[in-house]
VOMARRO-241423 format. One line per 2 residues: number of its first residue (from 1); their letters; for each residue y, z, x negated of C-alpha. Coordinates in pm, 1 decimal, decimal comma, m for minus. Layout:
VOMARRO-241423
NUM) a) Y/Z/X; ... $
end
This chain:
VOMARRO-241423
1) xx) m1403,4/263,1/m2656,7; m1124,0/m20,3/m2648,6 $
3) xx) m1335,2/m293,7/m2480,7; m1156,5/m501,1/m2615,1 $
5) xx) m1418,3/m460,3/m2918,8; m1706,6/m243,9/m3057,0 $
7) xx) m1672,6/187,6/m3009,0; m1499,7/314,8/m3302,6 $
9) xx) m1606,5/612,9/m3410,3; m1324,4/822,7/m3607,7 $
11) xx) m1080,1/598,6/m3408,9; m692,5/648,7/m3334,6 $
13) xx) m451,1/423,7/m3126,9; m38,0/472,4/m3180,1 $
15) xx) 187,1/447,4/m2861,8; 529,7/381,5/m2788,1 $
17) xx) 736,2/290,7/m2484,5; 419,1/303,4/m2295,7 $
19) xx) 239,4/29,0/m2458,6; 3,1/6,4/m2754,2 $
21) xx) 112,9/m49,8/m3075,4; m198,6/m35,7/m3258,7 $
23) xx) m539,6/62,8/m3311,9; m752,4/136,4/m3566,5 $
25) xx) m985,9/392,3/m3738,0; m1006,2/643,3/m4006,9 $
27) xx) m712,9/834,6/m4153,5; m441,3/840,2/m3875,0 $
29) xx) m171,9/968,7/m4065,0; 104,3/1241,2/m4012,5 $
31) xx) 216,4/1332,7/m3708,6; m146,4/1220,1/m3504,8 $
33) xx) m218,1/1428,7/m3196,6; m613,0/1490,5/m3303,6 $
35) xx) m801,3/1509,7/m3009,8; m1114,8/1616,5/m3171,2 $
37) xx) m1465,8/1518,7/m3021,9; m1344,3/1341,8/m2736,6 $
39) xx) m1414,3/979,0/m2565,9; m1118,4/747,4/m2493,3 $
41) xx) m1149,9/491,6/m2209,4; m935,0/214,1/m2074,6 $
43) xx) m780,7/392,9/m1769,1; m1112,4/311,4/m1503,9 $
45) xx) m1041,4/66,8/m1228,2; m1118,0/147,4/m833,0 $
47) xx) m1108,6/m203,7/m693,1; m1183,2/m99,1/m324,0 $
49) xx) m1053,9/177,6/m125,2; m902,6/317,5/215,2 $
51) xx) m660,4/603,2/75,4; m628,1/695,9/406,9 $
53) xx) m960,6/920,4/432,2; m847,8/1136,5/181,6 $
55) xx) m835,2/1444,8/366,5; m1183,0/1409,1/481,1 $
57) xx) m1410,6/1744,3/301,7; m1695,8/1496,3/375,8 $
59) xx) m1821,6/1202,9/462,2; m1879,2/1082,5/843,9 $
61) xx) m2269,9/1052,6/900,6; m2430,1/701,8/799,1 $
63) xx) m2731,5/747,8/1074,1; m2739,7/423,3/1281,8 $
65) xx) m2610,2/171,5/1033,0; m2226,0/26,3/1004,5 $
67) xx) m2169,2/m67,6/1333,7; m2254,4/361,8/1423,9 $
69) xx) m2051,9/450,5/1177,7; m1749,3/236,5/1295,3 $
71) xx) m1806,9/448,9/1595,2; m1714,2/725,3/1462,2 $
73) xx) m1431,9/619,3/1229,4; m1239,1/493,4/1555,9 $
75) xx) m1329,5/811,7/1725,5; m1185,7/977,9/1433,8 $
77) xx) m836,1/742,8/1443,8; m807,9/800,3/1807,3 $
79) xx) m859,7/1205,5/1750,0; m630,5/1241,0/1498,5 $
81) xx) m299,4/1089,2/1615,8; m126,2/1107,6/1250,1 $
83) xx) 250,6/1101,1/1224,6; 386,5/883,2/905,9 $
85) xx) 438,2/1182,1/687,3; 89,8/1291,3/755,5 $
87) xx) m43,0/982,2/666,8; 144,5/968,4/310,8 $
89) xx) 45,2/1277,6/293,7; m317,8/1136,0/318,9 $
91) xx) m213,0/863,1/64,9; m68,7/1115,9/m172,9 $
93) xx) m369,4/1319,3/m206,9; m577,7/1049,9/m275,6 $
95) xx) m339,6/921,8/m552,5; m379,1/1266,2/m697,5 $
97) xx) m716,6/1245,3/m694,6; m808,3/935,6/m823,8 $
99) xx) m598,5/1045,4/m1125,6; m781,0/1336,1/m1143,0 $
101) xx) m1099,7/1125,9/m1187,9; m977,6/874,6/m1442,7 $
103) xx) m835,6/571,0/m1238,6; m528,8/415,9/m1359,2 $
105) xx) m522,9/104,7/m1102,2; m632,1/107,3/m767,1 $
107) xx) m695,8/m171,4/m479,5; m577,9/m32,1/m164,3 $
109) xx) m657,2/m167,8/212,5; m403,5/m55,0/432,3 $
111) xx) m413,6/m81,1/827,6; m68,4/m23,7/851,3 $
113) xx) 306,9/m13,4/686,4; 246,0/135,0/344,9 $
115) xx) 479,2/396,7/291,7; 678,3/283,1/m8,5 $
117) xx) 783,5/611,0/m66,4; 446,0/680,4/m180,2 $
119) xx) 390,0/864,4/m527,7; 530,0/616,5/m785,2 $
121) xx) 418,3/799,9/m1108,3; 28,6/807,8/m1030,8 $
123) xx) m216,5/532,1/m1046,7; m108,0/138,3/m1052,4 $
125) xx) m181,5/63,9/m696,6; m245,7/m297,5/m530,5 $
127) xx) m195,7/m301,5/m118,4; m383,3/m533,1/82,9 $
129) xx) m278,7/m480,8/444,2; m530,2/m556,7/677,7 $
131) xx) m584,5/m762,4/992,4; m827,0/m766,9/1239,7 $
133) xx) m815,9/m926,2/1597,0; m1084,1/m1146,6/1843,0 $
135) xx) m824,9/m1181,5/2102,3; m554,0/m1488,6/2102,9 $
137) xx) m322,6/m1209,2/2137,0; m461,0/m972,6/1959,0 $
139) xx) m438,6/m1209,4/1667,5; m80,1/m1313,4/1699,4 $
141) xx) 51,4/m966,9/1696,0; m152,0/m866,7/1377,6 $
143) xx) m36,1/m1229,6/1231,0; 343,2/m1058,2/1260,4 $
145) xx) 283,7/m739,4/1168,4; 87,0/m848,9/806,9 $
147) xx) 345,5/m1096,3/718,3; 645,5/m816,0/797,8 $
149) xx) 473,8/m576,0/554,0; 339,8/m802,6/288,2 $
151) xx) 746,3/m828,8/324,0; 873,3/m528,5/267,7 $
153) xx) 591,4/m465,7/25,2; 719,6/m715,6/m176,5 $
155) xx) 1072,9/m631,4/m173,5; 1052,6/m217,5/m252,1 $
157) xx) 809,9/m397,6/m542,0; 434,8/m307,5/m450,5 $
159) xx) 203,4/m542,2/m561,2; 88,3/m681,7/m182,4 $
161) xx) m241,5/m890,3/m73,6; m385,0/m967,8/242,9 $
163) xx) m731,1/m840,9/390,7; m856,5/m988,1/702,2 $
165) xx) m1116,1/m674,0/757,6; m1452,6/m885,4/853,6 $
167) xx) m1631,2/m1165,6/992,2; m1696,6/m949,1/1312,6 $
169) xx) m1346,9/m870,2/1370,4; m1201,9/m1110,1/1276,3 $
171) xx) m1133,9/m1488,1/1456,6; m1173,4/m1794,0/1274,9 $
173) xx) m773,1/m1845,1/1376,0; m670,1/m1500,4/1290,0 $
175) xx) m825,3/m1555,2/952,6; m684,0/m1896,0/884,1 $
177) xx) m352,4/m1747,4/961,6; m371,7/m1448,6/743,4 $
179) xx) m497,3/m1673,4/448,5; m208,4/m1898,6/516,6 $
181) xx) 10,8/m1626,1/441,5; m133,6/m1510,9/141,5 $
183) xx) m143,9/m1923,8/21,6; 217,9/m1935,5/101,5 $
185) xx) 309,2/m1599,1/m94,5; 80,0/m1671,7/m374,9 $
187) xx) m112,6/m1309,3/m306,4; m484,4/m1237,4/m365,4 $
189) xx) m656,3/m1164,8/m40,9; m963,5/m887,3/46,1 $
191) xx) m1282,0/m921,5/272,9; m1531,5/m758,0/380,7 $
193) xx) m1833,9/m943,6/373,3; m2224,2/m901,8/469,9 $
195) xx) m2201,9/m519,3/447,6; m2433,4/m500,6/728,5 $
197) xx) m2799,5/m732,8/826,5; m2620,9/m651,8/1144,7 $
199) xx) m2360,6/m904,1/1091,5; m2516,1/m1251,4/1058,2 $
201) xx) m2672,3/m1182,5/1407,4; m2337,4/m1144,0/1570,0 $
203) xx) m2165,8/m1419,3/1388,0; m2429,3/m1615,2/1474,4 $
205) xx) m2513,9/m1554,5/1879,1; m2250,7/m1283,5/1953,0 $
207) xx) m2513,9/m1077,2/2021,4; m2660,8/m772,2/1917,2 $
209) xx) m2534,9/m394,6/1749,0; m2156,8/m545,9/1695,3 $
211) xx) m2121,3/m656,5/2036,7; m2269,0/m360,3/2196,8 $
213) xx) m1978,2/m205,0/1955,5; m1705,2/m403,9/2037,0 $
215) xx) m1784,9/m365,1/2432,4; m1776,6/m41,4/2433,2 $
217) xx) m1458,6/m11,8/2234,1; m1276,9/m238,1/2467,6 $
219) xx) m1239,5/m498,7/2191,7; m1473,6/m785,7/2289,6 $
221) xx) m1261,2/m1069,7/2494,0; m1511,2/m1142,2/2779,0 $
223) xx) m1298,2/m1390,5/2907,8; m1278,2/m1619,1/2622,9 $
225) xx) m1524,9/m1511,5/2342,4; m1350,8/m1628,1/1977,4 $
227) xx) m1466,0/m1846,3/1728,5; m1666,7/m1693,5/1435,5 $
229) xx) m1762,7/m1754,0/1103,0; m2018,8/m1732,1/864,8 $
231) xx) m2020,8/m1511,8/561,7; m2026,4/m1857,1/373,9 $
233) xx) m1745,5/m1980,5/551,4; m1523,0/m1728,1/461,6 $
235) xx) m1595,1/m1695,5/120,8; m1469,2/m2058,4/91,1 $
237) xx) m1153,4/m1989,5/280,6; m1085,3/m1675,2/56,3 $
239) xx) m1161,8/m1931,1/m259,0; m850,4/m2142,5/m147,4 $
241) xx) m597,2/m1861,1/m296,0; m506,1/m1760,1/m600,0 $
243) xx) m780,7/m1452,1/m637,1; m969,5/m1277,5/m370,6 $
245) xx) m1216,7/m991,7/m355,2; m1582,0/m1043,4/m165,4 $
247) xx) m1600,6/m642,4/m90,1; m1972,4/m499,3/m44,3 $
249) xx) m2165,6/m852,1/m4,4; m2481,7/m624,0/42,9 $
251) xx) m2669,3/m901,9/259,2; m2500,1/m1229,8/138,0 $
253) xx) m2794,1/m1500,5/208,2; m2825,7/m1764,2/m57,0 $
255) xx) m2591,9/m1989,7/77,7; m2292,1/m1768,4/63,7 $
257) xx) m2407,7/m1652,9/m314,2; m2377,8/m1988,4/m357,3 $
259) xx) m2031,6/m1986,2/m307,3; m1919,7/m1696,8/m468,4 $
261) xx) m2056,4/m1821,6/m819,9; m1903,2/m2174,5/m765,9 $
263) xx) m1591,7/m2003,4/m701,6; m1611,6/m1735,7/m978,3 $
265) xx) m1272,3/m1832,0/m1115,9; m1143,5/m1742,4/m866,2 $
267) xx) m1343,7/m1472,0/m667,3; m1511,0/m1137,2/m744,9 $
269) xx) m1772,5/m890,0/m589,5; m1669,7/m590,4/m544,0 $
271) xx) m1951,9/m307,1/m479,0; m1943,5/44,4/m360,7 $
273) xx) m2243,9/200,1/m427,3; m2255,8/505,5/m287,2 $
275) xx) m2125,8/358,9/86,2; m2348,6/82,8/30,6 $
277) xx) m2644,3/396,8/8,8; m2499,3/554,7/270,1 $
279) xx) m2505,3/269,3/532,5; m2744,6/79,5/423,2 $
281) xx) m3021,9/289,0/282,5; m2998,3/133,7/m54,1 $
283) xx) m2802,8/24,8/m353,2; m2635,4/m322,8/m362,7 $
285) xx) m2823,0/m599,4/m511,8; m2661,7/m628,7/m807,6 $
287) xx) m2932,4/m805,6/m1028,7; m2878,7/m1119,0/m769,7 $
289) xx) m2534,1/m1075,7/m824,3; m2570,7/m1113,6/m1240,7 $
291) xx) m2797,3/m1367,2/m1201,7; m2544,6/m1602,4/m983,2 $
293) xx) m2328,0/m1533,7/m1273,7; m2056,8/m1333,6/m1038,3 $
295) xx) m1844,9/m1099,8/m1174,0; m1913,8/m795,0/m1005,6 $
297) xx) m1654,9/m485,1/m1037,1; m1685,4/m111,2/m862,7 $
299) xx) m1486,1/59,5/m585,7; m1502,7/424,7/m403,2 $
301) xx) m1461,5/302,4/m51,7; m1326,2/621,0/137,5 $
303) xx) m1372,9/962,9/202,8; m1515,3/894,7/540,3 $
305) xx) m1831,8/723,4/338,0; m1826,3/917,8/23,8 $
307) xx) m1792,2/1219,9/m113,7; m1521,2/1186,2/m352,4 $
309) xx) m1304,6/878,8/m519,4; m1502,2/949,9/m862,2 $
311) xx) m1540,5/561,8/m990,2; m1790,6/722,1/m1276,7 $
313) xx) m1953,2/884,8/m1035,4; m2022,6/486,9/m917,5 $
315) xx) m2115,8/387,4/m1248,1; m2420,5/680,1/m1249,1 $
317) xx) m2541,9/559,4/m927,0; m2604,1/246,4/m1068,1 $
319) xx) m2751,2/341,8/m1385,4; m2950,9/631,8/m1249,0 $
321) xx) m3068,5/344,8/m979,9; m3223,5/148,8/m1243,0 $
323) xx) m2909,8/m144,2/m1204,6; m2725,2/m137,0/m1456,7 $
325) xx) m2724,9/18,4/m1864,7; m2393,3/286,9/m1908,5 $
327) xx) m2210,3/m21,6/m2095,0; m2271,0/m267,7/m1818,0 $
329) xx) m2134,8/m23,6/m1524,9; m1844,0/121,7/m1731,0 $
331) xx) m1757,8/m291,0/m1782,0; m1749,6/m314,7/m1389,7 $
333) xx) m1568,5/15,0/m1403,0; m1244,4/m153,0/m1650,3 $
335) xx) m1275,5/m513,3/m1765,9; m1415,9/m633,4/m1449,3 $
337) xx) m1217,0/m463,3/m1191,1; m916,3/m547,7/m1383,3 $
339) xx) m949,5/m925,5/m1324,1; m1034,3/m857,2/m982,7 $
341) xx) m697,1/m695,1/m913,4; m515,2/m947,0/m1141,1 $
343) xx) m423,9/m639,6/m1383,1; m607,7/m779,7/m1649,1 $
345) xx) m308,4/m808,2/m1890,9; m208,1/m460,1/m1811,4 $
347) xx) m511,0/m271,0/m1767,3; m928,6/m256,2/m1824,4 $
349) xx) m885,1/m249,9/m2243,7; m747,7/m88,9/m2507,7 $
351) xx) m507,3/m327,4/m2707,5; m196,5/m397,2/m2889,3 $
353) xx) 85,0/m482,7/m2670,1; m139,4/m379,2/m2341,1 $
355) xx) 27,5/m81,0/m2121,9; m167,8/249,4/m2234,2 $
357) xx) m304,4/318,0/m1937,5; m627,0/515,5/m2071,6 $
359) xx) m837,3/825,8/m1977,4; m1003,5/1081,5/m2195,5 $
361) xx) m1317,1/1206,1/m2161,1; m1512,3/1524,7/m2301,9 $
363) xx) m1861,9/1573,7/m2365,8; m2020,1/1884,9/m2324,6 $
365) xx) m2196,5/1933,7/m2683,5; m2351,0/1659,5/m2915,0 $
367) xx) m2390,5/1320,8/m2813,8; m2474,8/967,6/m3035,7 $
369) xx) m2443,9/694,7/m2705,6; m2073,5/697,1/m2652,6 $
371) xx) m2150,7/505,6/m2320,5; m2405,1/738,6/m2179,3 $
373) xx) m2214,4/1029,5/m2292,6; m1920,9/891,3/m2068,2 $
375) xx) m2096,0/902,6/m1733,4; m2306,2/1205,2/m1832,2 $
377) xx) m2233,1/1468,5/m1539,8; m2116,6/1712,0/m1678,7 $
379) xx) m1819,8/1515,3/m1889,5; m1480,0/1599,1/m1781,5 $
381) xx) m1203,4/1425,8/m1776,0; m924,8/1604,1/m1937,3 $
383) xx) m628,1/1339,7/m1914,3; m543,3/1064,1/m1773,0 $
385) xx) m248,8/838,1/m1903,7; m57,5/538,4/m1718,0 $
387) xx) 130,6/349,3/m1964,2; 161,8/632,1/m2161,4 $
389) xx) 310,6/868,9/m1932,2; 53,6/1158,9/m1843,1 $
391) xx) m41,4/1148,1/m1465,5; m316,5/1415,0/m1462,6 $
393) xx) m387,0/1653,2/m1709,3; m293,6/1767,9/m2070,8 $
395) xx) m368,9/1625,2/m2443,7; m458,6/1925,8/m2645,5 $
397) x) m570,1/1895,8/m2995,7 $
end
């Protein structure tokens, strides 16, 4: 299932150097490694997570809403005190995992100095580092740190971005600042954006469940309350890069849609169903998202609002919501979150001179809908290949 054209039945694609020669069906001729009744993918695309979570067993509880859960997420920071190597550690297993589930190119928020060290021969993985601040100082501390590791990022060679985190932690100075730097550096940038009905309230007045939050986590400046902006606002400040993700969007009004679809050269919706489920007590809108014409690709989110990093597992949720058909989510799953990440001439088809960066599936018994047979539940995935080198699993004939 190239994507890059109709499922081929009988089909066979030659590799070298890591890249795709060719592809093409019938007789494969000597020397073919025959994989029998198997299902071969572009290598899936996670567009949105926080690696970070990835020793979490299970999920923190989603009762109370966003700001609740935020609750307990810094609770959980503050508890766990994590030294460097603890936190690659975190990173590590996460990268192992996602493997394990198919993804060959991730987009990563990180709240801190990614650890360049961090395993090089897994996944493809795209770093935004991530602000937040309401303070004046508060903001020109995080304004240094981001622009030191977007830095470094970019001279050990990790693709870097820049994520101011929301509109409710975020100033309107702070986030003119961190989209300055991304301008400057020509790097995508990462929001999130009308995740919770919660936030248009606070944005608005400053009142209601983000202020309570932000009192009682000693992170509301009484003294001079910041300037904040709308959801629509912001999407037009992250339309002034080069690319930048909308992450979630659950509750954008029509205004802000708006936006997003006159900037859809530019921007894309990312959605994580699952968290979205968890938080929110439904799935994300996505037939107001088609409609606008948006292109709309899939991330995990973390372990702390999820169960596992399985991007498939995404792709069911939305089918087995009613949202989507198997083709349309497993699109959002590879072509889609491609161009969201700006891999999209290395990843998200199958195609001569592309990287071969692919996973393979297998079916449990019979199947005639290649696409449902994909994200049926009980299809493994047996191997996983980034540019052609194996980074989970085996190819068996």
């Amino acid at each position: 299932m190239p994507f890059a054209g109709q499922p081929a039945t009988h089909g066979w694609l030659r590799i070298h150097a890591g890249r795709i020669c060719s592809v093409g069906t019938g007789p494969a001729g000597s020397g073919a490694l025959d994989l029998g009744d198997c299902i071969v993918l572009p290598g899936l695309v996670n567009a949105h997570t926080h690696l970070e979570f990835s020793t979490l067993d299970s999920p923190l509880a989603g009762e109370g809403g966003l700001p609740a859960w935020i609750a307990r997420v810094v609770e959980l920071r503050r508890s766990r005190s994590e030294t460097p190597q603890q936190i690659a550690a975190a990173l590590d297993r996460g990268l192992v995992e996602s493997a394990a589930a198919g993804v060959t190119s991730i987009g990563e928020i990180s709240t801190g100095a990614w650890p360049t060290q961090a395993r090089r021969h897994g996944p493809r993985v795209w770093v935004f580092r991530e602000g937040l601040g309401l303070s004046e100082a508060a903001a020109e501390a995080t304004r240094r740190a981001v622009h030191r590791d977007v830095a470094r990022l970019a001279a050990a060679g990790v693709p870097a971005g820049v994520s101011p985190h929301a509109p409710y932690s975020v100033s309107a100075p702070l986030g003119r600042s961190l989209l300055a730097i991304a301008r400057r550096l020509r790097l995508p940038a990462a929001m999130h954006v009308a995740e919770s009905e919660a936030e248009a309230e606070f944005v608005a007045a400053g009142s209601g469940a983000f202020r309570t939050l932000l009192e009682t986590l000693g992170a509301w400046p009484t003294a001079a309350p910041p300037r904040l902006l709308s959801a629509a606002d912001w999407i037009s400040r992250l339309a002034r890069g080069p690319r930048s993700l909308v992450v979630h969007g659950t509750f954008l009004d029509d205004n802000a849609l708006a936006r997003c679809a006159r900037h859809r050269d530019r921007l894309s919706l990312v959605v994580c169903p699952r968290t979205t489920r968890l938080l929110s007590g439904g799935l994300p809108p996505l037939a107001r998202f088609r409609e606008a014409g948006i292109r709309v690709a899939l991330g995990t989110d973390s372990r702390a609002s999820n169960p596992d990093l399985s991007v498939l597992a995404e792709c069911r949720a939305l089918v087995d919501g009613g949202l989507a058909s198997p083709a349309e989510a497993l699109h959002m799953a590879t072509v889609a979150g491609a161009w969201a990440l700006g891999f999209e001439r290395h990843a998200g088809r199958l195609a001569p001179g592309r990287p071969a960066d692919l996973v393979v599936l297998r079916p449990r018994g019979p199947w005639a809908d290649p696409y449902e047979a994909a994200l049926d539940p009980e299809t493994r995935v047996v191997a996983t290949l980034r540019a052609g080198r194996l980074i989970h699993g085996g190819l068996i004939g």
